[in-house]
Wavefront OBJ file of the C-alpha trace (Angstrom):
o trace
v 112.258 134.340 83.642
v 111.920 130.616 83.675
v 110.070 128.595 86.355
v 112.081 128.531 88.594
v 113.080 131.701 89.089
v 109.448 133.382 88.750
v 108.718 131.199 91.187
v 111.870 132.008 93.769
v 110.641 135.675 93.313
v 106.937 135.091 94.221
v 107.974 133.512 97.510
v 110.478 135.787 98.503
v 107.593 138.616 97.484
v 109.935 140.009 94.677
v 109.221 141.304 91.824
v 108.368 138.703 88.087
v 107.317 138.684 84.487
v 104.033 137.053 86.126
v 102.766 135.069 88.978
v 103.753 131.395 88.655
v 101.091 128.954 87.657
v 100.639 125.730 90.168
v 97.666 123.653 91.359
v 97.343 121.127 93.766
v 94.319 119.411 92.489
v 93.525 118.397 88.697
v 92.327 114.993 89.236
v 91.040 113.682 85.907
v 90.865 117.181 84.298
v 94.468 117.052 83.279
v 93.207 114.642 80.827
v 90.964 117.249 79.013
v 94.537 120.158 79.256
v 96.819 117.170 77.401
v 95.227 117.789 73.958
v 95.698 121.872 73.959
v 99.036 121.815 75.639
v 100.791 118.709 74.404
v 99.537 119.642 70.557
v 98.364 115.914 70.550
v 95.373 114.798 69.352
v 92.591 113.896 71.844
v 91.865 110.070 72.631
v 88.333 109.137 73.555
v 89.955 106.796 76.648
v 91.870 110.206 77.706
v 94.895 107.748 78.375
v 97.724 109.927 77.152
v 100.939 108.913 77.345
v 103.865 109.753 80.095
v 105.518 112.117 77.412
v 102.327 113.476 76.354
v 101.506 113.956 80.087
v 105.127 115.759 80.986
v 104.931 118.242 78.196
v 101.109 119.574 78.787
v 102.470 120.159 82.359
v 105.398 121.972 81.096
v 103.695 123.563 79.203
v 101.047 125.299 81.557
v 102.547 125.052 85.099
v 105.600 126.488 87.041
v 105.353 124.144 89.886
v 104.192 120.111 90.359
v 103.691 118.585 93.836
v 105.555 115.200 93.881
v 102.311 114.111 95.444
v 100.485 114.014 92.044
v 103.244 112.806 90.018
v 102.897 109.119 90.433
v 100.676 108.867 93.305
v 97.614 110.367 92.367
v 94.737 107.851 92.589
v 92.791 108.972 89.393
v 95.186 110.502 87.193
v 99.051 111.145 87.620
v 101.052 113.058 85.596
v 103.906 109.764 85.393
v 103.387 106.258 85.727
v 100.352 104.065 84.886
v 96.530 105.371 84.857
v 94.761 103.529 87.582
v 91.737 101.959 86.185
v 88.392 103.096 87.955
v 86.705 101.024 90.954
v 83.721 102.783 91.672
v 81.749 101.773 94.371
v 84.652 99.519 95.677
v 84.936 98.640 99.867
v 88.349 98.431 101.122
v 88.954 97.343 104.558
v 92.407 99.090 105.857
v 94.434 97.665 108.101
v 92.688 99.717 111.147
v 89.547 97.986 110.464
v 87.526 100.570 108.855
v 85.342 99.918 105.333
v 85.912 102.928 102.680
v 83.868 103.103 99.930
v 84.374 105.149 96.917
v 82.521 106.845 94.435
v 84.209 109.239 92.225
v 85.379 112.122 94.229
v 83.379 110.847 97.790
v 84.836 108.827 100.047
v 83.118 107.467 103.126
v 83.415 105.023 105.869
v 80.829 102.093 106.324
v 82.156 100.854 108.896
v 84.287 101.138 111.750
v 86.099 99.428 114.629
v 84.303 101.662 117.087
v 81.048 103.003 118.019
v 81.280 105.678 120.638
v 83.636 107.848 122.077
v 85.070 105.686 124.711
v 85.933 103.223 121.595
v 87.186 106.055 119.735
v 89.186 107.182 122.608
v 90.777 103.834 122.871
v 91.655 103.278 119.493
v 93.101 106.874 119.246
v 95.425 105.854 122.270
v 96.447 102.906 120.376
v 96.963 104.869 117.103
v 99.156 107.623 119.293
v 101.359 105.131 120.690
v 102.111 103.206 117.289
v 103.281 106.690 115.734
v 105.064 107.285 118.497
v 107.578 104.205 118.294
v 107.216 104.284 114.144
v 110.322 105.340 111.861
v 108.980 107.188 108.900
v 110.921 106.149 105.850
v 110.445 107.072 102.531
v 109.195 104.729 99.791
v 111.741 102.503 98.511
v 111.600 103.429 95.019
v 111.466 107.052 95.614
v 114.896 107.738 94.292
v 114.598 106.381 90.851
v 110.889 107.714 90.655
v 112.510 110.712 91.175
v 115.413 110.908 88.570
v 112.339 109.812 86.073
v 110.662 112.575 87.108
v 113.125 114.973 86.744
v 114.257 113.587 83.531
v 110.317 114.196 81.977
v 110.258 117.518 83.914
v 113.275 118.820 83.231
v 112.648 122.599 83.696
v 109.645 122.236 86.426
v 110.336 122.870 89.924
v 109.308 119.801 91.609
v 107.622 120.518 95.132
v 108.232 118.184 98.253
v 105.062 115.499 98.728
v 102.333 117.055 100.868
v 102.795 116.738 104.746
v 99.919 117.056 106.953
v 99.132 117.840 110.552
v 96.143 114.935 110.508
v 93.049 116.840 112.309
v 91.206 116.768 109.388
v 91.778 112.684 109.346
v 90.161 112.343 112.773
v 87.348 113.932 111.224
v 86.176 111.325 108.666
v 87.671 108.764 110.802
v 85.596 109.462 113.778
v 82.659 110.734 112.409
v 81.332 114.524 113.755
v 79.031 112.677 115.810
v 82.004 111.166 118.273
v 84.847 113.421 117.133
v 82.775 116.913 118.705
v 82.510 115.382 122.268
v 85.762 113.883 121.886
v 86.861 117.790 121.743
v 84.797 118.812 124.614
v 86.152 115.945 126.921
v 89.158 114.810 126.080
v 90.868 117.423 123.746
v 94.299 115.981 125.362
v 94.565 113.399 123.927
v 94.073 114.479 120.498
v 96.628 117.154 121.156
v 99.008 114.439 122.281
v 98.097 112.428 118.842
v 98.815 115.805 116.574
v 101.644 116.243 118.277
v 103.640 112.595 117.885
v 102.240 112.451 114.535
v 104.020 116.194 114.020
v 107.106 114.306 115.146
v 107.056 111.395 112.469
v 106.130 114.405 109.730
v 109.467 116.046 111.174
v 111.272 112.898 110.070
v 110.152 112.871 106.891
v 110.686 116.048 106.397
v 114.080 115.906 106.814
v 114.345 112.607 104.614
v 112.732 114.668 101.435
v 115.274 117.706 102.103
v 117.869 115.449 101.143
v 116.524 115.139 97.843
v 114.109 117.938 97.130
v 115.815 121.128 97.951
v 115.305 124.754 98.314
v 117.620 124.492 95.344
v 115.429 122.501 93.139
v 112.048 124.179 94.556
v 111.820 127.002 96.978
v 108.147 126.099 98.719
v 106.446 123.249 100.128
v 102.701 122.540 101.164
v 102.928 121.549 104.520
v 101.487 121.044 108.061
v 97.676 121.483 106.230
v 94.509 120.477 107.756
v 91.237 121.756 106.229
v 89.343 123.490 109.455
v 86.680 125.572 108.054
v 83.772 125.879 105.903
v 82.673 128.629 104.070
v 81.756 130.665 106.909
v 84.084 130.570 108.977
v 86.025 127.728 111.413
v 84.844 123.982 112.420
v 86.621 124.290 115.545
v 86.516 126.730 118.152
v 89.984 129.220 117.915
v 91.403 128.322 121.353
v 91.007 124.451 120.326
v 93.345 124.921 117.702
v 95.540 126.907 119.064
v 95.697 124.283 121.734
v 95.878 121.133 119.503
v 96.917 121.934 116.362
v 99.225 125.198 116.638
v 101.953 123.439 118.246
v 101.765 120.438 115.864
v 102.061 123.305 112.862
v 104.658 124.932 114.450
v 106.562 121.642 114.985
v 106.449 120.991 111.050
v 106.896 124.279 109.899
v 110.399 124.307 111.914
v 111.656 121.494 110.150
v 111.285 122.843 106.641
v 112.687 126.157 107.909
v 115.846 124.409 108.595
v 116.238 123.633 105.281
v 115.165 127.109 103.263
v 111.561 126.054 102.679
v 109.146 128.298 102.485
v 105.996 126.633 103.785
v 102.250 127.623 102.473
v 99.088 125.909 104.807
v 96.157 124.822 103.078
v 92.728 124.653 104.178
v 89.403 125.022 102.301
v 86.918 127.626 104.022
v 87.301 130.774 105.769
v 90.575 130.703 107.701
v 90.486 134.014 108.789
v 89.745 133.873 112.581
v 92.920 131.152 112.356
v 95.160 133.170 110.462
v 96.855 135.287 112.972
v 98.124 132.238 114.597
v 99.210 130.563 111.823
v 101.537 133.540 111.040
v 102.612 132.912 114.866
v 103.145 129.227 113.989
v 105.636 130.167 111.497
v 104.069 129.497 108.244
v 105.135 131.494 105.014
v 101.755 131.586 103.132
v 98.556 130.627 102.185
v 95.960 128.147 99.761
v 93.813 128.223 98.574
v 91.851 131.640 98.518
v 88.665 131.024 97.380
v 86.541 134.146 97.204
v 82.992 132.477 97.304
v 84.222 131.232 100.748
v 84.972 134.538 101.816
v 89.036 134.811 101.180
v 88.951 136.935 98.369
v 93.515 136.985 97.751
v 92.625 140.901 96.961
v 91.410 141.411 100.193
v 93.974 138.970 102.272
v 96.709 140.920 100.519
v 95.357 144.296 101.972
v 95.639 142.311 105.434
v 98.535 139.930 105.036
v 101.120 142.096 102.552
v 103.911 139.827 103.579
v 101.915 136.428 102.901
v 102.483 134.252 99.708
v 98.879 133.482 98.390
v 98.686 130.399 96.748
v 95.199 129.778 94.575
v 92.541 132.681 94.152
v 91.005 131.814 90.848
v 87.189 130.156 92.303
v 86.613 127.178 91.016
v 83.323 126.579 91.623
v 81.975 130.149 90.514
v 84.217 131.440 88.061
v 85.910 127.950 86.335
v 82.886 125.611 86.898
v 80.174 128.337 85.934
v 82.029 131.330 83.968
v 82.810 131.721 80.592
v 86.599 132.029 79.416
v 86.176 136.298 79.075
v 85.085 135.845 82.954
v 87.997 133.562 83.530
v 90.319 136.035 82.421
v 89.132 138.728 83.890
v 89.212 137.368 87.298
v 93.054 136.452 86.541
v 93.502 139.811 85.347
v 92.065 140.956 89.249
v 93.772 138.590 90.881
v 96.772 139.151 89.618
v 96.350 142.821 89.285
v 95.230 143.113 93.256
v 97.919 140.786 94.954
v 100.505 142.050 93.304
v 103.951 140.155 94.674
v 104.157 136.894 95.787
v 100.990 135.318 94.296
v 101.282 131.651 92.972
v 98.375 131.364 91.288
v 95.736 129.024 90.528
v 92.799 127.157 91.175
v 90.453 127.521 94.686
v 91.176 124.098 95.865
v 91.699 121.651 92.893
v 89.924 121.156 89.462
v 86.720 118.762 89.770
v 84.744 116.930 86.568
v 81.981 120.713 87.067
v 85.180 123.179 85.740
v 84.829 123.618 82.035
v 88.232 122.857 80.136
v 87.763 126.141 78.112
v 87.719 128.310 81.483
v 91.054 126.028 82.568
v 92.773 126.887 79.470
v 91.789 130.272 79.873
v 92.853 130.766 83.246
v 96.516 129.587 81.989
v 96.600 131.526 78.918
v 95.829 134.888 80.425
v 98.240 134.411 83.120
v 100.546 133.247 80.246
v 100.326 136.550 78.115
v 101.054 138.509 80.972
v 104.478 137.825 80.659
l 1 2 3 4 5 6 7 8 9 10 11 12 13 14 15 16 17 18 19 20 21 22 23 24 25 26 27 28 29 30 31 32 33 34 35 36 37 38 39 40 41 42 43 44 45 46 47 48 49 50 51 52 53 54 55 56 57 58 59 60 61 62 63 64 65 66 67 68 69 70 71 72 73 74 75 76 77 78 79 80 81 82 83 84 85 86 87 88 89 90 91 92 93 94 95 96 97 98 99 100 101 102 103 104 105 106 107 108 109 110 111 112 113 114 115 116 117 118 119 120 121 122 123 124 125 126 127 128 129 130 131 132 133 134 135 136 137 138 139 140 141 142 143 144 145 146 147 148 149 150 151 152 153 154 155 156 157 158 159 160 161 162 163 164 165 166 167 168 169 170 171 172 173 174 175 176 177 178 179 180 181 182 183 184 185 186 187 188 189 190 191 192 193 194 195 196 197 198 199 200 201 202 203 204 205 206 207 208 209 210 211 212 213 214 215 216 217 218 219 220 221 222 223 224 225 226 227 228 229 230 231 232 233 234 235 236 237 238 239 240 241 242 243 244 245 246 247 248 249 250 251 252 253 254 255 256 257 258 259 260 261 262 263 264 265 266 267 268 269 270 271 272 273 274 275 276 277 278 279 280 281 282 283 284 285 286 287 288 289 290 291 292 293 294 295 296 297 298 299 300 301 302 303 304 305 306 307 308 309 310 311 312 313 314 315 316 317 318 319 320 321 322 323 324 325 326 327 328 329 330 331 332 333 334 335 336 337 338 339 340 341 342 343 344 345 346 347 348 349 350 351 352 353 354 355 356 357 358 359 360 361 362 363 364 365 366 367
């Protein structure tokens, strides 16, 4: 099978040689996978080139998200390597002061400092979405014949497309964004749901040019709404405020043959019964130390495509590569159909290279 197809078969739950192989995180670990799967030798400023880039992605994965392609802020597979800022403060155009540090983000500062201020500037934000025209970037087009020209035989995936809870979060602060729930969950619904309308837009934009024909399944619609134990919001919040907004998105792709997976981090499973209601197709990431175990969400989901399941914080950051491969031999072994595999979330500087390659190559020789 190539790519594509082993990939069509996963999310139409059919049968394939082996699961396909896609992340939606490597960050600055792609860097340490160029060496093995390019069959270059490694540079001490892990600035490989875009050919040497392309061909250790062919070489490994079955899908790439157009998000990490070019836009990635540490390391993309094509274009230019952004040079490091650390500890950098950039004021937006909102007001707000982000600084950065590696893989945190935080605000310093922002234009508000209670909930009536939040309230106000949420009203504000609503009502600019509401009369915006989504448009996509004016170089997309060539960008992507590039793309396709260095990935040739890799299913390219339309960009991520949020719902934008999880944005309120960090842009609020718990502190103001938890009453702002209890008194006025309105008029974050109302925010969700115009922003769901500009995603709609876009959605259709991409179709035009990144087809069920060129890649069968989309990450859409996510918000990350737990933790490890279980949700950060209450159930009937969600299915107040963000359900419709989900269901909104996941329409759109629908109308154009996409299958559509959610992502959030943490344990999803009180949530899950209503995302299935909402429409959407699958699931990512999986991660078994936060208590969706893909074996088990199989046994209760059998018509789900599961997206992630190998844990990258016990098994890739603190396993050996025997480990590693066992867990894909589980994993794969357990789900059965329609399993995309790969990492819990993304690949961060703690994941050993050796377990990454591992996790690859087992999946690899299952073929």
């Amino acid at each position: 099978m190539n790519a594509y197809e082993r990939l069509y078969a996963a999310v139409y739950l059919q049968d394939y040689d082996r699961p396909p192989f896609s992340d939606n995180e490597w960050n600055e670990m792609l860097a340490e996978m160029v060496p093995h799967f390019a069959s270059c030798a490694p540079r001490a400023d892990r600035k490989y080139s875009e050919r040497e880039r392309a061909r250790a992605v062919r070489a490994s994965m079955d899908m790439v998200p157009w998000s990490h392609i070019y836009d990635h802020p540490r390391y993309p597979i094509l274009g230019e390597i952004p040079s490091s800022h650390e500890g950098e403060r950039l004021t937006d155009a909102d007001g707000f002061v982000r600084v950065t540090y590696g893989f945190t983000e935080w605000i310093e500062r922002r234009p508000f400092s209670d909930l009536r201020g939040f309230l106000s500037f949420l009203e504000r934000k609503t009502e600019r979405a509401r009369h915006d025209t989504p448009l996509l970037p004016p170089d997309f087009e060539p960008r992507l014949r590039h793309a396709r020209e260095m990935l040739p035989d890799t299913p390219i995936a339309m960009p991520y497309l949020g719902a934008e809870l999880d944005g309120l979060y960090q842009l609020a602060g718990w502190d103001i964004f938890g009453p702002a729930v209890a008194e006025e969950p309105e008029a974050i619904a109302e925010y969700l749901s115009v922003r769901a309308d500009g995603t709609v837009k876009l959605v259709h934009q991409y179709a035009e040019h990144l087809t069920a024909r060129d890649c069968p399944v989309a990450l859409g619609a996510y918000s990350d709404i737990a933790y490890n134990n279980g949700l950060l919001l209450s159930p009937r919040f969600l299915r107040f405020a963000l359900k419709p907004a989900v269901a909104k998105i996941v329409t759109a792709y629908h109308e154009h043959g996409l299958k559509v997976i959610y992502h959030s981090e943490g344990n999803i499973r009180q949530f899950l019964d209503d995302l299935v209601e909402a429409g959407v197709d699958g699931i990512n990431p999986l991660s078994p130390s936060e208590n969706m175990d893909p074996v088990e969400i199989r046994r209760l989901y059998p018509k789900l495509i599961l997206w992630g399941g190998i844990d990258e914080r016990a098994v890739l950051a603190h396993g050996t590569p025997e480990e590693v491969r066992r867990e894909v031999q589980r994993v794969v072994t357990g789900v059965g159909r329609g399993l995309i595999l790969g990492s819990t979330g993304g690949v961060h500087p703690a994941c050993r290279p050796e377990n990454l390659i591992a996790m690859i190559e087992a999946l690899h020789e299952m073929a």
